[in-house]
Biopython code that builds the backbone (N, CA, C, O; Angstrom):
import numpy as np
from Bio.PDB.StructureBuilder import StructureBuilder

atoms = [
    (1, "UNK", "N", (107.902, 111.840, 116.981)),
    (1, "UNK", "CA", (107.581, 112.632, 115.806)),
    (1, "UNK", "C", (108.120, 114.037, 115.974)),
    (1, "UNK", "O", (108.012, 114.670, 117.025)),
    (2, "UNK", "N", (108.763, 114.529, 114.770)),
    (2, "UNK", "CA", (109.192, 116.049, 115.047)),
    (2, "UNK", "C", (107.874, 116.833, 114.399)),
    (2, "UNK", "O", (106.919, 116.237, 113.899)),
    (3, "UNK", "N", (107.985, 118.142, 114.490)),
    (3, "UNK", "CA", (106.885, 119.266, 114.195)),
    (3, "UNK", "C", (106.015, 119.513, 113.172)),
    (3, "UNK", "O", (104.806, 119.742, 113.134)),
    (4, "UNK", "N", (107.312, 119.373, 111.931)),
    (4, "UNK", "CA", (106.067, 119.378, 110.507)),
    (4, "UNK", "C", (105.792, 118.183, 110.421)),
    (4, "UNK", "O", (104.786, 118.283, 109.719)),
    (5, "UNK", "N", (105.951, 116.785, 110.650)),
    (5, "UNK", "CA", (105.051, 115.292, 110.807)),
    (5, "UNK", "C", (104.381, 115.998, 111.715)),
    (5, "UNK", "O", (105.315, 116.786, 111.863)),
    (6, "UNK", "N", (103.789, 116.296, 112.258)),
    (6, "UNK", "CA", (102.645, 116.492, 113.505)),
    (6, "UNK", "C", (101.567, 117.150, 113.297)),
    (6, "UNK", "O", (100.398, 116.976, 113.642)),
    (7, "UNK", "N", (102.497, 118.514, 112.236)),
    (7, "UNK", "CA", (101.189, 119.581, 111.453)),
    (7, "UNK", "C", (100.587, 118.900, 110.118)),
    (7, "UNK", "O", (99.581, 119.434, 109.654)),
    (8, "UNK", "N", (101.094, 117.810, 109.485)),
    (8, "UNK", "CA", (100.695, 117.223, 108.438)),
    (8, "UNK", "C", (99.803, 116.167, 108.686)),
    (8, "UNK", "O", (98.808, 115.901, 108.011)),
    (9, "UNK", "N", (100.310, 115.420, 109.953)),
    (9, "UNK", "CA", (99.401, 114.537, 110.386)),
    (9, "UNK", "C", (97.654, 115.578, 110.511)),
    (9, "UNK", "O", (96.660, 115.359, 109.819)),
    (10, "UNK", "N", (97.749, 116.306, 111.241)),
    (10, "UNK", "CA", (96.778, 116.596, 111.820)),
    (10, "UNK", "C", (95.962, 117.868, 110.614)),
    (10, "UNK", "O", (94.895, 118.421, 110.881)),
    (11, "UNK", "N", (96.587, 118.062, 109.600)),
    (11, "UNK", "CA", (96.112, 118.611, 108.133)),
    (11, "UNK", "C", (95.153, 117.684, 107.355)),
    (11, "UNK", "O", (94.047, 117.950, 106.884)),
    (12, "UNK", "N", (96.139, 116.059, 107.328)),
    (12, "UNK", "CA", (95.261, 115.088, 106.771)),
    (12, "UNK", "C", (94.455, 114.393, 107.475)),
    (12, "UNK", "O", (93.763, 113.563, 106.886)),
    (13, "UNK", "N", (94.327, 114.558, 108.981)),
    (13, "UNK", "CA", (93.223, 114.059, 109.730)),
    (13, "UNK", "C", (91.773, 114.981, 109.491)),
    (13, "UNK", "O", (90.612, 114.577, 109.411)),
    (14, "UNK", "N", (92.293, 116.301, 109.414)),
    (14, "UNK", "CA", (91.041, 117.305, 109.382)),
    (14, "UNK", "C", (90.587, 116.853, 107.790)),
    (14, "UNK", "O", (89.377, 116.699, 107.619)),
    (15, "UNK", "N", (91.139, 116.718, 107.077)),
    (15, "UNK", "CA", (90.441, 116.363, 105.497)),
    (15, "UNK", "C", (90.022, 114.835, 105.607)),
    (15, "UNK", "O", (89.170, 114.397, 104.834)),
    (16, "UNK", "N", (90.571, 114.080, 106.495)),
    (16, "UNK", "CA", (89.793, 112.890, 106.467)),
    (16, "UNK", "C", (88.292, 113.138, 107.116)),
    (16, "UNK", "O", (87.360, 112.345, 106.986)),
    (17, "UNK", "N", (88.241, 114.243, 107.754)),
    (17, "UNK", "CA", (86.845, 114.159, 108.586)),
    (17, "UNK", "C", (85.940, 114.944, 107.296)),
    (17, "UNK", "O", (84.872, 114.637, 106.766)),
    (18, "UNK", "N", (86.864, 116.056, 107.072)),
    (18, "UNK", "CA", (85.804, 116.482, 106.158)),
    (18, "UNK", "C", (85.200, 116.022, 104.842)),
    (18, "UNK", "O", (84.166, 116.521, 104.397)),
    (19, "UNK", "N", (85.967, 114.920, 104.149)),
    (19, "UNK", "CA", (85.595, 113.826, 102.996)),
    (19, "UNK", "C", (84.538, 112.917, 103.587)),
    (19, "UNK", "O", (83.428, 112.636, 103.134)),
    (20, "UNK", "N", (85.208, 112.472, 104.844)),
    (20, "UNK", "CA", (84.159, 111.466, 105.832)),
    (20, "UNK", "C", (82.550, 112.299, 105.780)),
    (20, "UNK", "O", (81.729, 111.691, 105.093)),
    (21, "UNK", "N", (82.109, 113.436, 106.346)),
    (21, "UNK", "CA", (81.539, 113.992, 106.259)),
    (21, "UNK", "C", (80.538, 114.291, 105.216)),
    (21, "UNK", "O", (79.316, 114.240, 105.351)),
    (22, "UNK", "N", (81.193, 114.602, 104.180)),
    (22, "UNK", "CA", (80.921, 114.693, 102.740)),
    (22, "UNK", "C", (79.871, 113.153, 102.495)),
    (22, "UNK", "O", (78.653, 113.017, 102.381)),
    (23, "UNK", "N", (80.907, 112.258, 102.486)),
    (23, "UNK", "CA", (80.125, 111.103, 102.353)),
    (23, "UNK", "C", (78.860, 110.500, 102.734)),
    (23, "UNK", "O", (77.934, 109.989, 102.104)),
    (24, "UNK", "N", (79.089, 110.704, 103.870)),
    (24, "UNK", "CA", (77.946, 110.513, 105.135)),
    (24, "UNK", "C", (76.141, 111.372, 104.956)),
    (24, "UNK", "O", (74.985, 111.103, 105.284)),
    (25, "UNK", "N", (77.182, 112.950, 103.938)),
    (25, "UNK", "CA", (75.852, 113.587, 103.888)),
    (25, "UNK", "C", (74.982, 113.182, 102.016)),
    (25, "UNK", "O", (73.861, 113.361, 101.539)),
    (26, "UNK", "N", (76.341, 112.564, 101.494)),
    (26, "UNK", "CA", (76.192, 112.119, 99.979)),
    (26, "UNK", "C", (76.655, 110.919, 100.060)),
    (26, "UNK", "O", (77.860, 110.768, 99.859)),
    (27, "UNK", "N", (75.888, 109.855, 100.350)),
    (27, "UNK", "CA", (76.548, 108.519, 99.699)),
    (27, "UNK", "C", (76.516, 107.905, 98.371)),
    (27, "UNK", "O", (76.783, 106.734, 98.104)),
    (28, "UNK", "N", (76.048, 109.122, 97.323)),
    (28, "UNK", "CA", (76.448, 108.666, 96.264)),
    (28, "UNK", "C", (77.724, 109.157, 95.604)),
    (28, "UNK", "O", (78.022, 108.982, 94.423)),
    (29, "UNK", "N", (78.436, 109.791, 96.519)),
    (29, "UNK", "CA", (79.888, 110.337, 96.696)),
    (29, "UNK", "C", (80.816, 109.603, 96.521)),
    (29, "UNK", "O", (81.856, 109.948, 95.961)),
    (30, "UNK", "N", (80.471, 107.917, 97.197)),
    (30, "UNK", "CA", (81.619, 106.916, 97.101)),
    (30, "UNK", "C", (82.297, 106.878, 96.359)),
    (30, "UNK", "O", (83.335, 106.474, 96.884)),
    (31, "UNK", "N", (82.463, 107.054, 95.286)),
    (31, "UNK", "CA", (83.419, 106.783, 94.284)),
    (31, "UNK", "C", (84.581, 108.491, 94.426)),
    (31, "UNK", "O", (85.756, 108.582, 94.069)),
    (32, "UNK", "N", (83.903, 109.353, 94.910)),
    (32, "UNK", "CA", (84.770, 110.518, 94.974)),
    (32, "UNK", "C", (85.598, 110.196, 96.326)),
    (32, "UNK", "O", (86.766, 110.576, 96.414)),
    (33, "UNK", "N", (85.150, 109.689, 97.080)),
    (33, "UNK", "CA", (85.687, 109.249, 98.625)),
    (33, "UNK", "C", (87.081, 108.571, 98.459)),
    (33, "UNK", "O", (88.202, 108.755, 98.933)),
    (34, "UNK", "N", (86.437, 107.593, 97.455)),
    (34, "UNK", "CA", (88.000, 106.427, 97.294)),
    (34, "UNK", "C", (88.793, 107.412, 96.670)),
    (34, "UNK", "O", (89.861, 107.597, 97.254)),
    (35, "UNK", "N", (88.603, 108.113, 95.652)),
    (35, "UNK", "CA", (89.614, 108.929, 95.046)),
    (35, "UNK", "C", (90.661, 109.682, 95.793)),
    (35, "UNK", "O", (91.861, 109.870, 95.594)),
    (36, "UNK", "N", (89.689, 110.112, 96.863)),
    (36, "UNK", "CA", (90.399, 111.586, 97.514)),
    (36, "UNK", "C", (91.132, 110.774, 98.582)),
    (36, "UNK", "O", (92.230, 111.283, 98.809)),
    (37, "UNK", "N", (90.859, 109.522, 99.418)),
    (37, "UNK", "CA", (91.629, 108.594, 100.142)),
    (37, "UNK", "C", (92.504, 108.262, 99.749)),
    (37, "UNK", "O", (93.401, 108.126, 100.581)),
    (38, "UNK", "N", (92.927, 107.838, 97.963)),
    (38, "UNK", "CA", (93.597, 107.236, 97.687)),
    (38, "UNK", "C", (95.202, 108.663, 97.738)),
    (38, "UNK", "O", (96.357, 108.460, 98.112)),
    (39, "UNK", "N", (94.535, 110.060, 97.170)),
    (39, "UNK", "CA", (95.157, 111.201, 96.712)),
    (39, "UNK", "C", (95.806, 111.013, 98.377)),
    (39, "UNK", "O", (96.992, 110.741, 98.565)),
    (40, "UNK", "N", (94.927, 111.187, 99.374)),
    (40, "UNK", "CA", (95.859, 111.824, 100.858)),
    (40, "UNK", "C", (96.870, 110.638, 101.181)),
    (40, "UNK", "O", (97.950, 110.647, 101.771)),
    (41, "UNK", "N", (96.313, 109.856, 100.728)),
    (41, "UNK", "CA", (97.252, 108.847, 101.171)),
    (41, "UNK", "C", (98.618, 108.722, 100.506)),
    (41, "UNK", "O", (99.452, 108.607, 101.404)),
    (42, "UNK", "N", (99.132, 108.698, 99.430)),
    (42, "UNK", "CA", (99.971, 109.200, 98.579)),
    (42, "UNK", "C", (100.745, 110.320, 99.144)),
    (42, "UNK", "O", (101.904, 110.253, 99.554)),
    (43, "UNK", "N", (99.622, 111.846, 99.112)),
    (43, "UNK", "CA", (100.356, 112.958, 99.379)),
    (43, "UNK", "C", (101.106, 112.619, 101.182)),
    (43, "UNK", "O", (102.099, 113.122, 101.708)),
    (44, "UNK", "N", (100.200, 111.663, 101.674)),
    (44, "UNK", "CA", (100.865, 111.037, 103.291)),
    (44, "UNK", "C", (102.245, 110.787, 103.033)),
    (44, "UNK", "O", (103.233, 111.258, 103.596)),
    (45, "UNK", "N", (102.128, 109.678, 101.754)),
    (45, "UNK", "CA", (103.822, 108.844, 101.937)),
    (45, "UNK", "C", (104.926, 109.478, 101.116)),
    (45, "UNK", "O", (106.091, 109.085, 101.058)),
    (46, "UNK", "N", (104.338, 110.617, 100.426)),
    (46, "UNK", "CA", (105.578, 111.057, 99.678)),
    (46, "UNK", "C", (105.377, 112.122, 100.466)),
    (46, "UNK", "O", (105.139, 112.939, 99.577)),
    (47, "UNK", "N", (105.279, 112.823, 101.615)),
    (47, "UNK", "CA", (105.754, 113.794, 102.626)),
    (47, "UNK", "C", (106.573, 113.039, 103.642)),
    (47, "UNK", "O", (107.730, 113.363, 103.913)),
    (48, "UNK", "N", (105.978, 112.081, 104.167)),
    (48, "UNK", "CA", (106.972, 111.120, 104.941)),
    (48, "UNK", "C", (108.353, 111.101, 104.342)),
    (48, "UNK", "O", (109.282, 111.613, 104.966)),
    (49, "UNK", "N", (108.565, 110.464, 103.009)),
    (49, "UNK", "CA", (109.890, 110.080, 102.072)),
    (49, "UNK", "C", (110.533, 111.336, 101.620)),
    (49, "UNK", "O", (111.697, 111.337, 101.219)),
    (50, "UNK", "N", (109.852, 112.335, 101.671)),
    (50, "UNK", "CA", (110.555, 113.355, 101.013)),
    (50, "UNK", "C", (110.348, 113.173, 99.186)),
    (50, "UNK", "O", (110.851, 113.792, 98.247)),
    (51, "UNK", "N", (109.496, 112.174, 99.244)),
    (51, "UNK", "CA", (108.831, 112.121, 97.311)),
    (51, "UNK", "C", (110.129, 110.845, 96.798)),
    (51, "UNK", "O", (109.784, 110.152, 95.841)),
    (52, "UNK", "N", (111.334, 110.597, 97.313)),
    (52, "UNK", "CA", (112.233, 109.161, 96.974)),
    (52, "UNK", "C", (112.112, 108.271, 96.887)),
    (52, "UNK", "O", (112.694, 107.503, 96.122)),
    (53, "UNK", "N", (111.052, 107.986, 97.883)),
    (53, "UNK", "CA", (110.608, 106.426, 98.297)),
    (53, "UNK", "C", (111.521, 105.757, 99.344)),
    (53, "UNK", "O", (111.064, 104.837, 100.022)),
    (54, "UNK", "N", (112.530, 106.090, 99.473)),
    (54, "UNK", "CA", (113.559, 105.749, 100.871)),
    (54, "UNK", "C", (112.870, 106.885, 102.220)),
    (54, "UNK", "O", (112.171, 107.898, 102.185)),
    (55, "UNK", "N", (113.462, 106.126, 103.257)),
    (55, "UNK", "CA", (113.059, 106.896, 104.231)),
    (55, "UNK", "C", (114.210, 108.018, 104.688)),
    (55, "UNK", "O", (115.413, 108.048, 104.431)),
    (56, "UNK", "N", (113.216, 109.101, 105.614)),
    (56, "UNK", "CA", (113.685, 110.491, 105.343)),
    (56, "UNK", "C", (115.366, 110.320, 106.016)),
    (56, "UNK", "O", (115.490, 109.347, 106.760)),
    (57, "UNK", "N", (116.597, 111.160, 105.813)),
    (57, "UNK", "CA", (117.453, 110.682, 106.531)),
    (57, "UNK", "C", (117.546, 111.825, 107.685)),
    (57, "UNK", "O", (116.991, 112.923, 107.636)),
    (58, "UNK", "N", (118.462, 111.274, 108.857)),
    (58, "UNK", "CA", (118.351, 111.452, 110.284)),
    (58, "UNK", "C", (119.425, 112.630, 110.626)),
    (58, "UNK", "O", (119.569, 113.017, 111.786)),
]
sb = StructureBuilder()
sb.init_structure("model")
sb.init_model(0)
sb.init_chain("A")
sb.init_seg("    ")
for serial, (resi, resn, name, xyz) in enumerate(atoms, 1):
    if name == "N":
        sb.init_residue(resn, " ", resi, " ")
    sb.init_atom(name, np.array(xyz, "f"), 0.0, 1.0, " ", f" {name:<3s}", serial, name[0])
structure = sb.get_structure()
């Protein structure tokens, strides 16, 4: 992995804890949980792709 994959990884790990969190202290949150999982996950693969959908080139 190069540098900005590493700072992004570890951007969307800290918001996974803090949604996780969220949940844990509101479980009637679930439905905001899936949302915001579904949002990082997205904002995950179109930072990976560069937003193309092909992978990044070398």
């Amino acid at each position: 992995m190069n540098g900005p994959l590493d700072l992004r990884v570890l951007v969307l790990l800290l918001a996974s804890v803090v949604v996780g969190y969220i949940a844990y202290m509101h479980p009637a949150a679930g439905g905001a949980v899936v949302v915001a999982t579904t949002v990082v996950t997205l904002l995950y693969l179109l930072m990976g792709t560069g937003g193309s959908g092909s992978p990044p080139p070398r």
